[in-house]
C-alpha positions in Angstrom: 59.1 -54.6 -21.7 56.5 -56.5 -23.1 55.5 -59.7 -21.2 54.3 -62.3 -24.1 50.8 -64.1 -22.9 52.5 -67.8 -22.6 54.3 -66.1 -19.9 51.9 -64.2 -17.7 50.5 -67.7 -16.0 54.1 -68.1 -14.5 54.8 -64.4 -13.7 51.6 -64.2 -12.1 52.3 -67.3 -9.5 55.6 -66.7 -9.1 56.6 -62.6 -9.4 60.0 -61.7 -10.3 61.8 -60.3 -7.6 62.9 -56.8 -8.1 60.4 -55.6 -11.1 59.3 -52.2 -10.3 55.8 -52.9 -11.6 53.5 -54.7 -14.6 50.8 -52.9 -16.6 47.7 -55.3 -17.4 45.1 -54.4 -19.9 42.5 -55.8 -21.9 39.2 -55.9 -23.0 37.5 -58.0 -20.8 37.5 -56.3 -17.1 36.6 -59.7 -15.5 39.8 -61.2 -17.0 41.9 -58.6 -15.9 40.5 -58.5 -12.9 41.5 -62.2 -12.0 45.1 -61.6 -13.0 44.9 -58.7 -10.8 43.9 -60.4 -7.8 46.1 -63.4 -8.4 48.9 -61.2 -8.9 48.6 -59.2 -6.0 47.7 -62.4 -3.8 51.4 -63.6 -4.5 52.9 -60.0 -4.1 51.6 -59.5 -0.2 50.0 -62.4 0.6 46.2 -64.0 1.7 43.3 -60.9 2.8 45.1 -59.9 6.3 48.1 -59.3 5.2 47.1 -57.5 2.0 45.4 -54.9 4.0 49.0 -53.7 5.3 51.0 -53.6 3.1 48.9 -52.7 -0.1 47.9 -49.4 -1.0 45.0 -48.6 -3.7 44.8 -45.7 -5.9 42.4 -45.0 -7.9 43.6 -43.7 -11.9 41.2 -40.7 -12.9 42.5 -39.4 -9.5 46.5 -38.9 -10.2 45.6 -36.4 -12.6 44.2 -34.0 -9.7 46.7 -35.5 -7.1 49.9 -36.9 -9.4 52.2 -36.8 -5.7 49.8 -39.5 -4.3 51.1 -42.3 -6.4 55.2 -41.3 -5.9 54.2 -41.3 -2.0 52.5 -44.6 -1.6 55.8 -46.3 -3.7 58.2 -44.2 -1.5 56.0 -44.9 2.4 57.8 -47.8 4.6 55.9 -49.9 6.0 55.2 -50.7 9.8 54.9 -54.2 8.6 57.3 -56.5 7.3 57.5 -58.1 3.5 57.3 -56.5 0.3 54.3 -53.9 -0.1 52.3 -53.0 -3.8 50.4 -50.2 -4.8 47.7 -50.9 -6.8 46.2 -48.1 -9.5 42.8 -49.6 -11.2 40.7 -47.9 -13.9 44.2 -46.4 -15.5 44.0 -44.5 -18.8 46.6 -42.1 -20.4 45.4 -39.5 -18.0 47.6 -41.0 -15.5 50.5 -42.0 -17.7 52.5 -38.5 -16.5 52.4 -39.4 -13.0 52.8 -43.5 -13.8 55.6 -42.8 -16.1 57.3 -40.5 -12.9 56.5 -43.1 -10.6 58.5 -46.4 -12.6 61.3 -43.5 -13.4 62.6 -42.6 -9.7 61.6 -46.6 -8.7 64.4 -47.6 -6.9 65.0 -51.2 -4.8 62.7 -51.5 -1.5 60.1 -49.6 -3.3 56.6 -51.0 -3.6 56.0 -53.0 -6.7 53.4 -50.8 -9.6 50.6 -52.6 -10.3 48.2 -51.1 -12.3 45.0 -52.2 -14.1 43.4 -50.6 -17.5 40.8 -51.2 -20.0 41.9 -51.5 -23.7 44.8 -50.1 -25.1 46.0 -49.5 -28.3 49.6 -49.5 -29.6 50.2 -45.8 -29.4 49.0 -45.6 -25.2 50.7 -43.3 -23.3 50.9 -46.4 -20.8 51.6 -48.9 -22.8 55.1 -47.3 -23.7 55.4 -46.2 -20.5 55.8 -49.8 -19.3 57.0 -51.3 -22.4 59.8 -48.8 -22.8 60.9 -49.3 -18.9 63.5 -51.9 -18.6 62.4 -52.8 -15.1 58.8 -53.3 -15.8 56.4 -55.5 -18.3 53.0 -54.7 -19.8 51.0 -57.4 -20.7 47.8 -57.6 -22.7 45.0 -59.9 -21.2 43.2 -61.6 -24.8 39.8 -63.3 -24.3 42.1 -67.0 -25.2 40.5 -69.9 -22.8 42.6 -70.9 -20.2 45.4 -73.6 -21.0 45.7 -76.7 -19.5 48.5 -75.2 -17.2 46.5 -72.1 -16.1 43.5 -74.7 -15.2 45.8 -77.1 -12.9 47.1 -73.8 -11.3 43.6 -72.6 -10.5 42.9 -75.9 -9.0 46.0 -76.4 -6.8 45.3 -72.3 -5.4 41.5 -73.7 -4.5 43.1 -76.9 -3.2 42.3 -80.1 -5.1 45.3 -81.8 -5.5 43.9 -84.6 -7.9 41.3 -84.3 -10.6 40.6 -87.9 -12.9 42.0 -87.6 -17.0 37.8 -87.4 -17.8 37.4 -84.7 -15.0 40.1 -82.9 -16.5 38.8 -82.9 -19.8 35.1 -82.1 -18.8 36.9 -78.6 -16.8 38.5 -77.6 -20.1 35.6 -77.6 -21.8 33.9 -75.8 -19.4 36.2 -73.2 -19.1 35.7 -72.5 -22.8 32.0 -72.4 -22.5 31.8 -70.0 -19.4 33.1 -67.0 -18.5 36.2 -66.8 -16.3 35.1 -65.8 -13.3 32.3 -67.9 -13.7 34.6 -71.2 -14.1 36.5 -69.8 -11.0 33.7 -69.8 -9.0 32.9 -73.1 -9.8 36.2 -74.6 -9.0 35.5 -73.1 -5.6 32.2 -74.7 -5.3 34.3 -78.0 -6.4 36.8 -77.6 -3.6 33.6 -76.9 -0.9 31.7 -80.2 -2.5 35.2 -82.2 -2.0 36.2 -80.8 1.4 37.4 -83.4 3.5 37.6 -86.1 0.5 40.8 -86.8 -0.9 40.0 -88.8 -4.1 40.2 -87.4 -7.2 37.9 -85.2 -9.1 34.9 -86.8 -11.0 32.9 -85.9 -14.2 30.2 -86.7 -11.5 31.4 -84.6 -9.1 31.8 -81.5 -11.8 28.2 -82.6 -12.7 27.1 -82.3 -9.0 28.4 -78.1 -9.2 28.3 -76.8 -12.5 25.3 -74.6 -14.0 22.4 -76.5 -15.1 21.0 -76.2 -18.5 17.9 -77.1 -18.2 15.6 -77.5 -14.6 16.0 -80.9 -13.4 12.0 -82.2 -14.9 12.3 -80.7 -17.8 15.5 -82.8 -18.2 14.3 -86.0 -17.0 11.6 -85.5 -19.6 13.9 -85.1 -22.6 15.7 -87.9 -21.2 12.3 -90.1 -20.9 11.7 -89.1 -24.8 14.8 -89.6 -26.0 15.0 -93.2 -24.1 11.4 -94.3 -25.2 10.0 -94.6 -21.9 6.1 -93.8 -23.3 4.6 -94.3 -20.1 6.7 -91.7 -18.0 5.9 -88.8 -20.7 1.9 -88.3 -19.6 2.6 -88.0 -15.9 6.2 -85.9 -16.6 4.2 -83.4 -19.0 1.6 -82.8 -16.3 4.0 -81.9 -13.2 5.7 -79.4 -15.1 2.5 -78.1 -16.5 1.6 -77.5 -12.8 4.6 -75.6 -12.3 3.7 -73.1 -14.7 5.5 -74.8 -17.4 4.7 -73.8 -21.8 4.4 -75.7 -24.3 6.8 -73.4 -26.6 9.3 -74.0 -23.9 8.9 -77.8 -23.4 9.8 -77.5 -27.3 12.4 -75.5 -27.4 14.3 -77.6 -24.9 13.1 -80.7 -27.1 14.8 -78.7 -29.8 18.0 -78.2 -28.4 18.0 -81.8 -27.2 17.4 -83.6 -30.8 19.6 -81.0 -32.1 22.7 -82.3 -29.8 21.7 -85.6 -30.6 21.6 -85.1 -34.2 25.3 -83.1 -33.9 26.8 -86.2 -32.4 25.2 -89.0 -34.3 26.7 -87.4 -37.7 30.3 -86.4 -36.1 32.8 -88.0 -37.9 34.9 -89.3 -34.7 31.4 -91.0 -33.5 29.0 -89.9 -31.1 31.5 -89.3 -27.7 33.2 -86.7 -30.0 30.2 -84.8 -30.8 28.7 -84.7 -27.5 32.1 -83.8 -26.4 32.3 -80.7 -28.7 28.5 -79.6 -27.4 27.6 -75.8 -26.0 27.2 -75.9 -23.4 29.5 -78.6 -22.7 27.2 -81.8 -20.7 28.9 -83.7 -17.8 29.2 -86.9 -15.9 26.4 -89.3 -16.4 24.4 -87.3 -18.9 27.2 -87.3 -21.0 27.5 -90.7 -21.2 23.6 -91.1 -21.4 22.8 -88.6 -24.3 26.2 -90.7 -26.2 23.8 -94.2 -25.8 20.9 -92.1 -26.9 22.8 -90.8 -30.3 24.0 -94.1 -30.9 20.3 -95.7 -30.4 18.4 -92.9 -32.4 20.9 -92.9 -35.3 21.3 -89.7 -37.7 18.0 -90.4 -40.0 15.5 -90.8 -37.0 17.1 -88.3 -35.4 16.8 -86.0 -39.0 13.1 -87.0 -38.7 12.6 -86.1 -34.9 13.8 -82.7 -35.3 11.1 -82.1 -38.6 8.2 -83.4 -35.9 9.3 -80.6 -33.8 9.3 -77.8 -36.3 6.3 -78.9 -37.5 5.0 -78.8 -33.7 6.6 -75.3 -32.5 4.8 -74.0 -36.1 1.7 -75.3 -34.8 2.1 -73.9 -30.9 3.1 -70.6 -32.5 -0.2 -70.4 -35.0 -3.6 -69.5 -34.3 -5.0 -72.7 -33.9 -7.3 -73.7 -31.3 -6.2 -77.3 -30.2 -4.5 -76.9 -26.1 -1.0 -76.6 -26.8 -0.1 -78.8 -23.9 -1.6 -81.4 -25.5 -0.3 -80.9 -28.3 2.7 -80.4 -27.2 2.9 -84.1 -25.3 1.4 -85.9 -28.6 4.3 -85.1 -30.0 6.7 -86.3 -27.3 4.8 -89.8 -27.6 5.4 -89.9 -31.1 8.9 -89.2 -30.5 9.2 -91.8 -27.9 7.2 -94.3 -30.5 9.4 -93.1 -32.7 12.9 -95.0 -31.4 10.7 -97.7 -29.8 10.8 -99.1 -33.3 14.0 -101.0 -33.9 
């Protein structure tokens, strides 16, 4: 039977008892992957308990040695609960041996499991699960997660509560990352909150999630974008001792202006565009770059981001002026630039 994606979340935390197995495929190996280990998690249990009463196969080897996969569904356990056999990297080379496997399943049998790449109607596998009445196949889409699938994710890492603004800053960073990317970070949320139980903050998501930009380089961008002139010269000279360029200081200028200039000119206001930026920005720089769209205004905003072409044209020539200088007179000229109200 077919298992319809709305469905999966739920089938995945809590398995139907008595299915004799489920077929997940898709594109994306990393997304698979997390079903996979979810899945299995709430067949047999945490690590310990996994190890005795799951059995791994892997696919291209049931064409050699088909027997292998009716044995481990057939073995009893020394251990008690149910047991799962697990066959990864699965193609239609092993659809004889899976498709004898679901057929003599019978109750007290190990659950099927198996994992594949991409799979088109006509799979040997796919109708192999999809025409088994006891058993689902389910295709794994590169869809973000839901707003269910992210609260589940949470409560398995253990944060109970996470604020409305929290919430909202995780779903847009699960569209902007990969998944096992985002999972990782709601791990590194859970370590950062151990042993505080109040909820989950967009400055606490800001404390853990990836960086866009080294921490100088920001504070910078941030100096520009705020007119502070007199923190430019000294800013601009630190990170040109770190081995900082020009064309780099101007790129991330670039992309700065540019998010600005994105939210000034959204129709729902300045929140809404930052809201809506890639990568998404989180805690109190979201709430500083909205004050700095609202300050700077679409048209000086329009004009900031034609003093930066005109600069990244001029680092990129053959001219011989030092592009670090260069490169800070035209931060100062920004900075002048919103200084005049």
């Amino acid at each position: 039977m077919k298992l319809a994606p709305r469905d999966l979340p739920g089938f995945v935390a809590r398995p139907e008892p008595g299915r004799a197995g489920i077929l997940l495929y898709g594109a994306d190996a990393m997304r698979v992957s997390l079903r996979r280990q979810a899945l299995l998690k709430a067949l047999v249990g945490e690590k310990g308990d996994e190890e005795m009463r799951l059995t791994r196969l892997h696919g291209p080897d049931l064409r050699r040695d088909p027997a292998a996969l009716m044995d481990a569904m057939k073995a009893i356990s020394m251990y008690p609960g149910p047991r799962a056999v697990h066959v990864d990297a699965a193609t239609d080379q092993a659809a004889p041996a899976i498709t004898a496997a679901l057929g003599d399943w019978r109750e007290g049998d190990a659950v099927l499991v198996v994992t594949a790449g991409s799979l088109g109607a006509k799979s040997a596998l796919r109708k192999a699960f999809e025409g088994h009445r006891n058993a689902y196949a389910a295709g794994i889409y590169d869809d973000p997660p839901d707003r269910a699938e992210i609260e589940a994710l949470l409560r398995s890492a253990g944060i109970a509560e996470v604020g409305r603004d929290a919430m909202s800053d995780l779903t847009d960073l699960s569209r902007a990352v990969d998944p096992g990317d985002f999972a990782q970070i709601v791990e590194k949320l859970a370590l950062y909150k151990h042993g505080d139980a109040s909820p989950i903050t967009p400055e606490d998501l800001a404390a853990v999630a990836p960086a866009t930009t080294e921490a100088e380089i920001d504070a910078l961008l941030h100096a520009v974008a705020e007119a502070e002139v007199a923190r430019i010269p000294p800013l601009v000279a630190r990170l040109s001792g770190q081995g900082e360029g020009a064309v780099r200081l101007c790129i991330g200028a670039v992309m700065h202006f540019r998010r600005l200039y994105t939210a000034a000119i959204d129709p729902g206001g300045p929140a809404a565009g930052i809201s809506r930026a890639r990568p998404p920005v989180f805690g109190p720089a979201r709430n500083r770059m909205i004050r700095q769209a609202q300050s700077w205004g679409a048209p000086k905003l329009e004009t900031a981001l034609s003093i930066l072409t005109e600069t990244d044209l001029a680092l990129r020539s053959s001219q011989k002026a030092p592009q670090m200088a260069l490169m800070e007179r035209a931060l100062i000229r920004l900075a002048m630039l919103n200084a005049q109200r």
